[in-house]
C-alpha positions as CSV (number, residue, x, y, z in Angstrom):
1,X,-28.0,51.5,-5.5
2,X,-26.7,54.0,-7.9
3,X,-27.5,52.7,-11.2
4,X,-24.5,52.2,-13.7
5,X,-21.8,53.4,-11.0
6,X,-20.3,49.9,-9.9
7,X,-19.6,48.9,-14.1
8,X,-18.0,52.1,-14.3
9,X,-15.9,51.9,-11.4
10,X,-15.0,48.3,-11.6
11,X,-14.6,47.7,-15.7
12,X,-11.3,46.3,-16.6
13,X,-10.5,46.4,-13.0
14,X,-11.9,43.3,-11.1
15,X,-8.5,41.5,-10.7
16,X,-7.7,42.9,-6.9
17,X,-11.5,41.8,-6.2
18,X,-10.5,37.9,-7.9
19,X,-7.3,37.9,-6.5
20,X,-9.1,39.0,-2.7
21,X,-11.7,36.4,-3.4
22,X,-9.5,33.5,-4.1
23,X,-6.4,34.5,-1.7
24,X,-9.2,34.7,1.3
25,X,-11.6,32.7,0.0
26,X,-10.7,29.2,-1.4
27,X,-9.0,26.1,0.5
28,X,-6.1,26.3,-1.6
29,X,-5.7,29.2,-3.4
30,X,-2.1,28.4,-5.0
31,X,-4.4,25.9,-7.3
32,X,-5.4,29.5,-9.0
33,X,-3.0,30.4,-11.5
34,X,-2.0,33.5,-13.0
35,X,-4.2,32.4,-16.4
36,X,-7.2,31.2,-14.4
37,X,-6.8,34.3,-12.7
38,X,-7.0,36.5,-15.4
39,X,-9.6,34.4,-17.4
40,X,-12.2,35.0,-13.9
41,X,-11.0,39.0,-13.7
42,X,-11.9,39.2,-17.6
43,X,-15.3,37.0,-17.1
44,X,-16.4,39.1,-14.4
45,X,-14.9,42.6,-14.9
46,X,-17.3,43.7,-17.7
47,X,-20.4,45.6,-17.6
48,X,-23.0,43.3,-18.1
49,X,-21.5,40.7,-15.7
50,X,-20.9,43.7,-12.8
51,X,-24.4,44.2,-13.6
52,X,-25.7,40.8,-13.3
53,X,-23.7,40.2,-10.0
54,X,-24.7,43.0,-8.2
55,X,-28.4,42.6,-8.8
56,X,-28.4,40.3,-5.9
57,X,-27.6,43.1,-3.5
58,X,-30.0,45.7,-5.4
59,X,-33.1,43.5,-4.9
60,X,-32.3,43.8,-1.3
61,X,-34.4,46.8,-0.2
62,X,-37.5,45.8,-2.6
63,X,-37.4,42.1,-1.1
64,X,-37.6,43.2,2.5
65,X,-40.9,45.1,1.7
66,X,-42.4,41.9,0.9
């Protein structure tokens, strides 16, 4: 909810959050290597992306006053 906090804290640091997601998260996750790895932790570890993802979970508190 605080705005710009999350790109600050996560830029150039999303790996442990790909490598969580993928470890806990997909069928097989030895099918990840270490480039795919890095290619999703570089996709998703800049601002705008951190941004975009978490806008989901921001929109939660106006949707429920609908």
């Amino acid at each position: 909810m605080l705005d710009g906090l999350l790109e600050k804290l996560l830029e150039g640091r999303f790996r442990p959050i790909v490598d969580w997601l993928i470890d806990y998260q997909a069928t097989t996750p030895e099918t990840f290597s270490e480039e795919v790895r890095e290619h999703y932790a570089a996709a998703y570890g800049t601002p705008d992306a951190i941004r975009g993802g978490n806008g989901y979970y921001k929109a939660f508190p106006q949707a429920s006053r609908t």
